[in-house]
Backbone as CSV, one residue per row, in Angstrom:
resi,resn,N_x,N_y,N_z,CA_x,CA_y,CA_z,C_x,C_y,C_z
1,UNK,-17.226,2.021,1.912,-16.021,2.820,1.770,-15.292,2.391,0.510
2,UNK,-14.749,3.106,0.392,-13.717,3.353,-1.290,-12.109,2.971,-1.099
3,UNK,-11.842,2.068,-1.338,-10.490,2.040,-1.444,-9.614,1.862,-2.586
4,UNK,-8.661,2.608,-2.751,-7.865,2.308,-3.936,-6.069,1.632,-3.509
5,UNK,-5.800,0.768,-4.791,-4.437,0.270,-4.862,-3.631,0.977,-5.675
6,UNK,-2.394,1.198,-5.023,-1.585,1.401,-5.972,0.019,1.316,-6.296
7,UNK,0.835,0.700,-7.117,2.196,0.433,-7.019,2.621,1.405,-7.827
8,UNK,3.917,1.640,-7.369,4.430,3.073,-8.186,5.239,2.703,-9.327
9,UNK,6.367,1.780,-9.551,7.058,0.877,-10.239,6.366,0.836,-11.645
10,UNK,6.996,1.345,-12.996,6.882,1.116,-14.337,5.718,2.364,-14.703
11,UNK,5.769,3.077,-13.916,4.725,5.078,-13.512,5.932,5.956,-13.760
12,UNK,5.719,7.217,-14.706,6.155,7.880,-14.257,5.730,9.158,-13.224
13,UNK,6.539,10.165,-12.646,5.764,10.677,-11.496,4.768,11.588,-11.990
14,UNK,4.581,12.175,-13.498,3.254,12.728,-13.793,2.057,11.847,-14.099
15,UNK,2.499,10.473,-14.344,0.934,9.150,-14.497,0.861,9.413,-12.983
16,UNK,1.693,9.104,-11.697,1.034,8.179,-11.080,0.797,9.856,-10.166
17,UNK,0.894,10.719,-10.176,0.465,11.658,-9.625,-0.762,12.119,-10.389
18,UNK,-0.725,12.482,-11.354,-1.196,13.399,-12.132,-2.461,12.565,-12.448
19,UNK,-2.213,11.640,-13.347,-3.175,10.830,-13.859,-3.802,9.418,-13.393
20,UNK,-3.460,9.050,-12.348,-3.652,7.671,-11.557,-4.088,8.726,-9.971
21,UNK,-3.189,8.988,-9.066,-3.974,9.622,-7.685,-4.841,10.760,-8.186
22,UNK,-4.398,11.945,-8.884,-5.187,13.165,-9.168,-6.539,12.714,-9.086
23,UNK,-7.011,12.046,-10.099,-8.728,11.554,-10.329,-9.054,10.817,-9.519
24,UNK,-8.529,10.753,-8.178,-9.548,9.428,-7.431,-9.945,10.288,-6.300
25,UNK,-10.133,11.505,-5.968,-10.553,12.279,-5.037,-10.407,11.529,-3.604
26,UNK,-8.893,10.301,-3.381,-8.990,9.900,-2.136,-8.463,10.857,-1.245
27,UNK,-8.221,10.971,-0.168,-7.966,11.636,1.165,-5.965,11.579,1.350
28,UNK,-5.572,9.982,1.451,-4.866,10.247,1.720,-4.041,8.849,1.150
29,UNK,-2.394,8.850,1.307,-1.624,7.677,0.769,-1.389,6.961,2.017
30,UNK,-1.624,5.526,2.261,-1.302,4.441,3.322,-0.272,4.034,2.404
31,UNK,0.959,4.197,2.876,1.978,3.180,2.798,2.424,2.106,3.221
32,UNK,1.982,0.620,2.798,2.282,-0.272,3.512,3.585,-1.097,2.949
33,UNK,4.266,-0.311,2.592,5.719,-0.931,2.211,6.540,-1.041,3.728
34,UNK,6.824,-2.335,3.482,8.413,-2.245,4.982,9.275,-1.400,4.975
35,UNK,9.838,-1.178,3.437,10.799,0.196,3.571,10.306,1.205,2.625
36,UNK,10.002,2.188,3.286,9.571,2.873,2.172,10.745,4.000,2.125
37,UNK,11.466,4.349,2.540,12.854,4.887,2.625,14.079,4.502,1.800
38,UNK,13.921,2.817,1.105,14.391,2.272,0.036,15.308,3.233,-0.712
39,UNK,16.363,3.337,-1.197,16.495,4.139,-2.650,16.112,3.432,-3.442
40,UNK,15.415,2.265,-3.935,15.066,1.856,-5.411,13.544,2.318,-5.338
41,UNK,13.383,3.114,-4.348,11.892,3.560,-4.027,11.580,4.953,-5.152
42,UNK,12.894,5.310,-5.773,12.459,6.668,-6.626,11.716,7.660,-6.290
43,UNK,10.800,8.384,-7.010,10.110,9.549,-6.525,9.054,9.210,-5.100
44,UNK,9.087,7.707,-4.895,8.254,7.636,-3.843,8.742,7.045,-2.954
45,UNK,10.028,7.786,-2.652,10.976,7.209,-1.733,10.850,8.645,-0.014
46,UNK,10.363,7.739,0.900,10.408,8.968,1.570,10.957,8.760,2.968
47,UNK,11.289,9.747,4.063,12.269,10.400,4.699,11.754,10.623,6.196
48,UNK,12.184,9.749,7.614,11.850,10.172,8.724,11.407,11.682,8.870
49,UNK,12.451,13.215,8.318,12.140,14.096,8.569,10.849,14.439,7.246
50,UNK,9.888,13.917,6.730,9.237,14.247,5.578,10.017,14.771,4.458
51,UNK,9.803,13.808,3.592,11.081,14.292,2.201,9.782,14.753,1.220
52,UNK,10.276,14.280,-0.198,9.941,15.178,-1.110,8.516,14.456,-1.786
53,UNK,8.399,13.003,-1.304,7.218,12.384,-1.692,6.002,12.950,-0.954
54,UNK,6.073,12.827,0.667,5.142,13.746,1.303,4.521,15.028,0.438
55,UNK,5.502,16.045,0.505,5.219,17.051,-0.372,4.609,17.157,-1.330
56,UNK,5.147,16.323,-2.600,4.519,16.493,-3.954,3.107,15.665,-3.466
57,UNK,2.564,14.634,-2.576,1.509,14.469,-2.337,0.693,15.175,-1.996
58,UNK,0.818,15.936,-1.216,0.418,17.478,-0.551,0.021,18.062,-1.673
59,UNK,1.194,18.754,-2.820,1.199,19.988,-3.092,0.094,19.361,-4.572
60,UNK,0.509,18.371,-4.638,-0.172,17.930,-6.348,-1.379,17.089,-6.255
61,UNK,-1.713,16.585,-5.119,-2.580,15.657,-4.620,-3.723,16.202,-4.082
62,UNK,-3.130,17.176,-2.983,-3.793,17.461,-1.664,-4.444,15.821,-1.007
63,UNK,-3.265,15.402,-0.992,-3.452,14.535,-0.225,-2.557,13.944,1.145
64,UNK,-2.481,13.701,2.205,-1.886,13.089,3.380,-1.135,11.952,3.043
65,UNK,0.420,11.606,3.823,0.512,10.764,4.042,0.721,9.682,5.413
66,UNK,0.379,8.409,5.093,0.442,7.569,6.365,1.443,6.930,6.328
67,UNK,2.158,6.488,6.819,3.072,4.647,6.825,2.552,3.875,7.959
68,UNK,1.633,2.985,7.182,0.670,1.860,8.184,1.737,0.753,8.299
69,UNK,2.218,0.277,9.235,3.492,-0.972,8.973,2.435,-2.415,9.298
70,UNK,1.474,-1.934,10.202,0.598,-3.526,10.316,0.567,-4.014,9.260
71,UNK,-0.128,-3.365,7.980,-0.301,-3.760,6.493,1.145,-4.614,5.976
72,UNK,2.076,-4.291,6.317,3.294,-4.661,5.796,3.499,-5.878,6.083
73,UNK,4.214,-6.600,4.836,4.804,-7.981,5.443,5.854,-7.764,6.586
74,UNK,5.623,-9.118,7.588,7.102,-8.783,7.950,8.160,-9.328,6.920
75,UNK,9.644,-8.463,7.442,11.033,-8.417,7.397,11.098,-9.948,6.431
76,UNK,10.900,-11.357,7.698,11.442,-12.591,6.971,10.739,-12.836,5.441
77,UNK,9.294,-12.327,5.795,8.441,-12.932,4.837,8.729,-12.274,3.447
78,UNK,8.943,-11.084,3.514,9.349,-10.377,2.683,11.109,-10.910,2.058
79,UNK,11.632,-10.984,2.621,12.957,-11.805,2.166,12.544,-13.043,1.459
80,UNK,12.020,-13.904,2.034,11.506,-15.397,1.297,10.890,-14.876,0.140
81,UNK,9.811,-14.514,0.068,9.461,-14.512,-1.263,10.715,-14.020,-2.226
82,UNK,10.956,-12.478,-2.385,12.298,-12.261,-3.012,13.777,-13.188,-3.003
83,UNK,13.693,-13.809,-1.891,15.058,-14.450,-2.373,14.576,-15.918,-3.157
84,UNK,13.050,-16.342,-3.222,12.751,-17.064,-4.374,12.769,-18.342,-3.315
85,UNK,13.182,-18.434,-1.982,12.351,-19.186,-1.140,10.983,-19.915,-0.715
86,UNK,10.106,-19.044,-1.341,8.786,-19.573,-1.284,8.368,-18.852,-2.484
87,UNK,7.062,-19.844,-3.194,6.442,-18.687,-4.346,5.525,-18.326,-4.004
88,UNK,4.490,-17.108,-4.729,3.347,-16.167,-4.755,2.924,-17.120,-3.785
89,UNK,2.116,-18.235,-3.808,0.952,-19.034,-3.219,0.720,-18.848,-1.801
90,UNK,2.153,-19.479,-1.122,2.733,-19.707,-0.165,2.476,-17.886,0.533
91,UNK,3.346,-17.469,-0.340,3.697,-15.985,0.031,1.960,-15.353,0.710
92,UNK,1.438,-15.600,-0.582,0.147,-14.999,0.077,-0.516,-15.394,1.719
93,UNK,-0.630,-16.767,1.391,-1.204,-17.570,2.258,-0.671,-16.876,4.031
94,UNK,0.365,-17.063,3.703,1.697,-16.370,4.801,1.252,-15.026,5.768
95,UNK,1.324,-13.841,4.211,0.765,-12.940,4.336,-0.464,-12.742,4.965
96,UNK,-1.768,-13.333,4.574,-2.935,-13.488,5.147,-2.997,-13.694,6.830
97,UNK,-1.773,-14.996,6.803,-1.898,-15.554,8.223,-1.587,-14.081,9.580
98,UNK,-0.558,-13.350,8.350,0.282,-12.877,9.439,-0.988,-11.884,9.520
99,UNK,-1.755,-10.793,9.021,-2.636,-9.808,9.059,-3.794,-10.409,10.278
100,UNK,-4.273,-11.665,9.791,-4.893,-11.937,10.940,-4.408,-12.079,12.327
101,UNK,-3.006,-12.688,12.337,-2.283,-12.763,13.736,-2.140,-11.170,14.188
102,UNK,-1.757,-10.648,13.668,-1.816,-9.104,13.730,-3.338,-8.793,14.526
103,UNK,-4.410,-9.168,13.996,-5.892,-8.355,14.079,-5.808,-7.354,13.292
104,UNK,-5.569,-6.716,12.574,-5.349,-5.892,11.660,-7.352,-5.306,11.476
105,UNK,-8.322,-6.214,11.232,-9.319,-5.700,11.153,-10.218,-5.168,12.195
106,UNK,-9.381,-5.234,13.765,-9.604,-5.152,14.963,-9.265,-3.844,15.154
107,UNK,-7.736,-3.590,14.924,-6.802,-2.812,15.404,-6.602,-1.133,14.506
108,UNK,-7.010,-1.658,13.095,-6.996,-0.399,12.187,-7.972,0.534,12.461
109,UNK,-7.565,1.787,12.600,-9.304,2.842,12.276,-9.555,2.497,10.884
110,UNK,-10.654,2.053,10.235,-11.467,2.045,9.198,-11.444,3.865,8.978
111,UNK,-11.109,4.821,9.520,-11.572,6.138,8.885,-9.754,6.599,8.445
112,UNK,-8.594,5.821,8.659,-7.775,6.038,8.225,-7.532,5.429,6.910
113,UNK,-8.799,4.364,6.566,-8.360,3.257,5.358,-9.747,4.025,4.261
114,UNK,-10.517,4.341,4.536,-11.819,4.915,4.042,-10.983,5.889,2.695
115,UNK,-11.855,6.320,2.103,-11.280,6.736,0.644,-9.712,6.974,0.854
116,UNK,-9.034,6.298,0.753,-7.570,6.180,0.623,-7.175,5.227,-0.329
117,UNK,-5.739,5.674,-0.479,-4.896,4.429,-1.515,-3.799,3.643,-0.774
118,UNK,-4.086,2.545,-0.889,-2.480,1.605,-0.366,-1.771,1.820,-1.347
119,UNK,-0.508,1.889,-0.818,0.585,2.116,-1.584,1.747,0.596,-1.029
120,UNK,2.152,0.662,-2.471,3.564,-0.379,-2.280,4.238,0.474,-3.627
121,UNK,5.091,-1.072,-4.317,5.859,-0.910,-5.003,5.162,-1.945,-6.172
122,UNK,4.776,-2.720,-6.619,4.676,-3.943,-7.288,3.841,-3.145,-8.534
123,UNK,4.164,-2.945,-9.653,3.491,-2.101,-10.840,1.854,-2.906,-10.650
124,UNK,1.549,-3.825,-10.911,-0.129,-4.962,-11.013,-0.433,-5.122,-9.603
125,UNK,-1.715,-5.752,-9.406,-1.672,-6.059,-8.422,-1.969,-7.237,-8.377
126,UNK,-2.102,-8.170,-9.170,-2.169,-9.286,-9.053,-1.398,-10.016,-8.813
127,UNK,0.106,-9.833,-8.554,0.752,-10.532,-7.415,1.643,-9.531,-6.249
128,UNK,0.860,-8.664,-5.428,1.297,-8.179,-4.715,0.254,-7.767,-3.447
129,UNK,0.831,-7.650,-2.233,0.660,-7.679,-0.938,-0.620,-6.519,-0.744
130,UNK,-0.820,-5.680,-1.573,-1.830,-4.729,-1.287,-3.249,-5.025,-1.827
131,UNK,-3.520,-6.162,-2.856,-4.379,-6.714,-2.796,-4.663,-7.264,-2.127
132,UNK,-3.944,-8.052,-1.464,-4.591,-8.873,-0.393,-4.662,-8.454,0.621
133,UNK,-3.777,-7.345,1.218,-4.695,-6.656,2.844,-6.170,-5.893,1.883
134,UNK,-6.232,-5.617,1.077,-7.708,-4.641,0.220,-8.273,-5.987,0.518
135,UNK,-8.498,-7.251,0.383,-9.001,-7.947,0.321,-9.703,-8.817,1.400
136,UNK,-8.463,-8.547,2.367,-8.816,-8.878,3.490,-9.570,-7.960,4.589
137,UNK,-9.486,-6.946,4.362,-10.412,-5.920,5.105,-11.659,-5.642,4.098
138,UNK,-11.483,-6.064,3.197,-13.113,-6.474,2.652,-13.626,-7.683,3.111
139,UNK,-12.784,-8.429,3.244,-13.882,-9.802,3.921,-13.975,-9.523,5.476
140,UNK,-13.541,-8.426,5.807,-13.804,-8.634,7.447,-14.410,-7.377,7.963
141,UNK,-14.715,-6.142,7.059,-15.093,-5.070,7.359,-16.593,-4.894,6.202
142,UNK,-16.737,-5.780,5.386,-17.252,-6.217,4.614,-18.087,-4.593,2.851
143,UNK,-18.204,-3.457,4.023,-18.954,-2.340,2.668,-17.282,-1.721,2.486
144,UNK,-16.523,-1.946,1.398,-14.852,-1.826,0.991,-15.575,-2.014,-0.727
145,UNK,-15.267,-1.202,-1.552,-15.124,-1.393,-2.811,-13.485,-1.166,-2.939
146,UNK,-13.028,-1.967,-3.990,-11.549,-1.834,-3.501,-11.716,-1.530,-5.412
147,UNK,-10.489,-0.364,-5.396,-10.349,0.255,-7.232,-8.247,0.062,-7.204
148,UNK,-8.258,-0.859,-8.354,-6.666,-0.956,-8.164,-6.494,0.089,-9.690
149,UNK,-5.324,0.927,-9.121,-5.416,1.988,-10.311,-4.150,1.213,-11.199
């Protein structure tokens, strides 16, 4: 299976629509942000009743969206790192622990994660949370090509 990463942060909404999701013929957006309702969330800020990110995914994508919260850090963990409490290392390590305490590779349908994109916020992915659930459901589901756009 095919998976792609992607943070929306330092995109504008014709790259990360147009030219970053458009060409990856995935299915659908997993959101594993804690808030994805945020206002510093911008065009990919979206809305209990389906707001306007849903949509333009739909209409420009043809693609679905999810909000997976297992994927998500929790609440504290997510505070520590940002309030500069713990760094990346820690953070990860954390992260990892919590996905496995979760079961996350137990508990997910694999046909909801299958050509799809995780979504956060973090522009790279080299220090952010969606590499490492991509990473971790590659070491535990093991055929995952993971594409960070």
């Amino acid at each position: 299976m095919r998976l792609y990463t992607i943070g929306f942060t330092k995109k504008s909404a014709r790259e990360f629509f147009d030219e970053l999701l458009g060409s990856t013929g995935a299915r659908r957006v997993v959101d594993i942000r804690l808030k994805p309702s945020s206002q510093l969330a911008g065009f990919a800020k979206v809305s209990k009743s389906g707001g306007d990110f849903e949509y333009l995914l739909d209409r420009l994508c043809q693609m679905e969206y999810v909000h997976v919260t297992e994927l998500a850090p929790s609440a504290e963990l997510f505070k520590s790192v940002r309030g500069g409490d713990i760094g990346w290392d820690e953070y990860a390590e954390r992260y990892v622990a919590l996905l496995a305490e979760r079961r996350v590779e137990a508990t997910l349908d694999p046909a909801i994660i299958a050509d799809s994109v995780l979504l956060c916020s973090e522009d790279a992915p080299a220090r952010c949370h969606r590499r490492l659930a991509a990473e971790y459901l590659q070491r535990h589901w093991g055929d995952v090509e993971i594409v960070h756009l």
